[in-house]
C-alpha positions in Angstrom: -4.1 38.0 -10.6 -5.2 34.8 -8.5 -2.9 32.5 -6.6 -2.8 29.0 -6.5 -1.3 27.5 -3.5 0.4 24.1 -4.4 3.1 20.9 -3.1 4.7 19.5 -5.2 3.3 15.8 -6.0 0.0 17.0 -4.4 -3.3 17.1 -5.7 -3.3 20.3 -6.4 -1.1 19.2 -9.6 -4.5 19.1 -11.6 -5.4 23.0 -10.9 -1.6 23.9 -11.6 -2.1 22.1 -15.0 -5.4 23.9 -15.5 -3.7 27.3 -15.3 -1.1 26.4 -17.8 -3.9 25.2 -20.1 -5.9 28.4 -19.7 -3.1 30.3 -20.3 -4.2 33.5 -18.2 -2.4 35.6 -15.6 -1.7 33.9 -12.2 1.0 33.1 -9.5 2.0 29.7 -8.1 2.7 29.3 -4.4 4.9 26.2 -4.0 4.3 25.0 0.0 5.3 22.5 2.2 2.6 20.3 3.7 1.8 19.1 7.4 4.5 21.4 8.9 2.7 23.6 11.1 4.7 26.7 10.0 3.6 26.4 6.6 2.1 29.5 4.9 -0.9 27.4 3.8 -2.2 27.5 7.5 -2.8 31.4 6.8 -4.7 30.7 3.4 -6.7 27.2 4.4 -6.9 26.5 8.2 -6.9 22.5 7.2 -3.4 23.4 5.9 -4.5 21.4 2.2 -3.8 22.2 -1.1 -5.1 23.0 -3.7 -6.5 26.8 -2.2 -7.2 29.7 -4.8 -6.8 33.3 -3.8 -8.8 35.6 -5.8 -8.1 39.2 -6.4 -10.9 39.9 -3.8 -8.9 38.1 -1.3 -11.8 35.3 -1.2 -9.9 32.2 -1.4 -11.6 29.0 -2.3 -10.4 25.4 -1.3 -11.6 22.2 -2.5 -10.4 20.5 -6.5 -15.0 20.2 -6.5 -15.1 23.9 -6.5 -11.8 24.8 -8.4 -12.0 22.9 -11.2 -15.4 23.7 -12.1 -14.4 27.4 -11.1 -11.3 27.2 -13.7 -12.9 26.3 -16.4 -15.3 28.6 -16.6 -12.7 31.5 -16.2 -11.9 30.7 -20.1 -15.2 28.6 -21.9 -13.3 29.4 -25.3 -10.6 27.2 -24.0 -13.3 24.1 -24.0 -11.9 22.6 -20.3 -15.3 22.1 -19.7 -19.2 22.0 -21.2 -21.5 24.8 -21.3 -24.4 25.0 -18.9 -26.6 22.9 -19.0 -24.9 20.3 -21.7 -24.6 16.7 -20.8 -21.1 17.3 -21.6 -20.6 19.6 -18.3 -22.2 16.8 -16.3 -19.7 14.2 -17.6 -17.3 15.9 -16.7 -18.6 16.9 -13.3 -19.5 13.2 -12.8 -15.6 12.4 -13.5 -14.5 15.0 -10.9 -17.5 13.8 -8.4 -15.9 10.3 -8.3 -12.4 11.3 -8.3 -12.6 13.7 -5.5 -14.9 11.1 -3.5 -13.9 7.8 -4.9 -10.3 7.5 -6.2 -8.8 9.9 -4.2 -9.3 8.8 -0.4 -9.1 5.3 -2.0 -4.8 6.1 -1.8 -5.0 6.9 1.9 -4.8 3.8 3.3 -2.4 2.8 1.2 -0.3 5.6 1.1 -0.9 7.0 4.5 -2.1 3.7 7.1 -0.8 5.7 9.8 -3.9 8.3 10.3 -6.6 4.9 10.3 -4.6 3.3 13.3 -1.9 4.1 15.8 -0.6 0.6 16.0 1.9 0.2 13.3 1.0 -3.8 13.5 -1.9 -2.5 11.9 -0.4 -0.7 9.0 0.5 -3.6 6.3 -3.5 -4.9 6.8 -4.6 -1.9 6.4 -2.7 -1.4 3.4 -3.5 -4.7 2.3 -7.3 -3.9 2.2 -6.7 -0.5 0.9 -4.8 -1.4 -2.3 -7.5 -4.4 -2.7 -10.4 -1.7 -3.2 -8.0 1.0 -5.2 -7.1 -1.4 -8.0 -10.9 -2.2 -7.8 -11.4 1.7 -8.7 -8.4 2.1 -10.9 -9.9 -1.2 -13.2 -12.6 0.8 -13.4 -11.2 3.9 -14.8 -9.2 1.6 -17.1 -12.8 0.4 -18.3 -14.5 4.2 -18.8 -10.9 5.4 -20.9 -11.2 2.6 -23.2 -11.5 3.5 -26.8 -11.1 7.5 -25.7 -8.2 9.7 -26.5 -9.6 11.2 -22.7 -11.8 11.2 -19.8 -14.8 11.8 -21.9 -13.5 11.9 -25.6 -11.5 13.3 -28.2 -10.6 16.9 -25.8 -8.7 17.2 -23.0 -10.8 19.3 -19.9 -10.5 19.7 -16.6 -11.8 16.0 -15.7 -8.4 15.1 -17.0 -5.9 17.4 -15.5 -7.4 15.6 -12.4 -7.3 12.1 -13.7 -3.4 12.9 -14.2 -2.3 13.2 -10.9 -3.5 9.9 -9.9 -2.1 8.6 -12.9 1.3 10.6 -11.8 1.1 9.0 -8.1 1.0 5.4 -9.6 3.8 6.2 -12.2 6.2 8.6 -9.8 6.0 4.6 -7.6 6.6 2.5 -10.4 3.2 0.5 -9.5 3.1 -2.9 -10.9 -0.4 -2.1 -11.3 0.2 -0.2 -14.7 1.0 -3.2 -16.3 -3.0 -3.9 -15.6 -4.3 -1.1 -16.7 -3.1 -0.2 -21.0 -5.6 2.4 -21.4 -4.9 4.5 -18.0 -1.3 4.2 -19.1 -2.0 5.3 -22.4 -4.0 8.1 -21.3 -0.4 8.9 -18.8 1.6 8.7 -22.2 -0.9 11.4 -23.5 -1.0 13.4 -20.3 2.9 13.8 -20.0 3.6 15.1 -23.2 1.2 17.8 -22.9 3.1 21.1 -22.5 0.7 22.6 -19.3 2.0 19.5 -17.7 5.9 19.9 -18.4 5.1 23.3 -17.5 3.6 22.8 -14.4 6.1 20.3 -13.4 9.0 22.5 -13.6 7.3 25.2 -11.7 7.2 22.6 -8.9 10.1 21.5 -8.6 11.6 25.1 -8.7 13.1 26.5 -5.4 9.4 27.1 -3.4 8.9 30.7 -3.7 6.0 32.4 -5.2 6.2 32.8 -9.2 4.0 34.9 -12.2 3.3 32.7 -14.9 
């Protein structure tokens, strides 16, 4: 059965969720991150999460590659479009801009340490950083408007990634959410889904590797 190597609070939360949804065999790895000794070194050199080993041994990195890859394990379990629909490209168009919009958009903000050494540096850069995130996150606000999800009425795999940026602003208590009704509505909905509860409690379980 393939594993998926996760951290907890990572974005490798939207895979985990995925799994749960699909309901199929698998195991969870639960590692630390940006500790050299970490057993993600041996499955990712870059030491990242999310990576998916295969029962070939292949392992494939990258939420682009294993979302997409996820959802097509399972088609009856509508996570995503069928080839060729413009469906499949909504959703791959939600996943393009979180994977290269939204999600470096945090960095700066969460992490102003790997832009500059100078920690004089750090609150401008965080400054500028949150100024273009709520930028994006308004945006999201505008696409989810009037939708249940990402593109409609059924949840897919655009979502389980949508949730962990909506867990990152939630888990701070951002003042933000008070901005944005329909990206907290759309949290509301994503919580109470049982892949997530499921998936959370795996997490947060003693980090050892786990069927599910």
């Amino acid at each position: 059965m393939p594993t998926l190597y996760v951290a907890p609070g990572a974005c490798s939360f939207g895979a985990h969720v995925v799994l749960k949804e699909l309901g199929i065999p698998h195991e969870i790895a639960v590692v630390p991150l940006r500790t050299p000794d970490s057993p993600i070194h041996r499955v990712n050199p870059l030491g990242r999460v999310p990576a998916l080993k295969l029962d070939s041994g292949e392992v494939l990195t990258e939420n682009g590659a294993i979302l997409p890859f996820l959802g097509d394990l399972k088609p009856e379990a509508g996570l995503f479009g069928p080839a060729g629909s413009v469906e499949r490209a909504r959703i791959q168009e939600w996943i393009g801009f979180l994977n290269s919009e939204l999600h470096p958009a945090f960095r700066p903000v969460n992490r102003p340490e790997i832009f500059h050494d100078d920690g004089a540096a750090h609150d401008a850069i965080k400054a500028k950083g949150a100024e273009r995130l709520l930028q994006l996150l308004h945006f999201v606000d505008r696409k989810l408007e009037g939708k249940t999800w990402a593109i409609g009425d059924r949840f897919t795999i655009a979502d389980a990634y949508l949730g962990v940026f909506w867990r990152w602003l939630h888990r701070t208590q951002s003042p933000w959410l008070a901005q944005l009704p329909n990206l907290a509505a759309f949290g509301a909905r994503f919580d109470q889904r049982p892949s997530v509860q499921a998936a959370l409690a795996a997490e947060t379980a003693p980090p050892q590797q786990k069927a599910a």
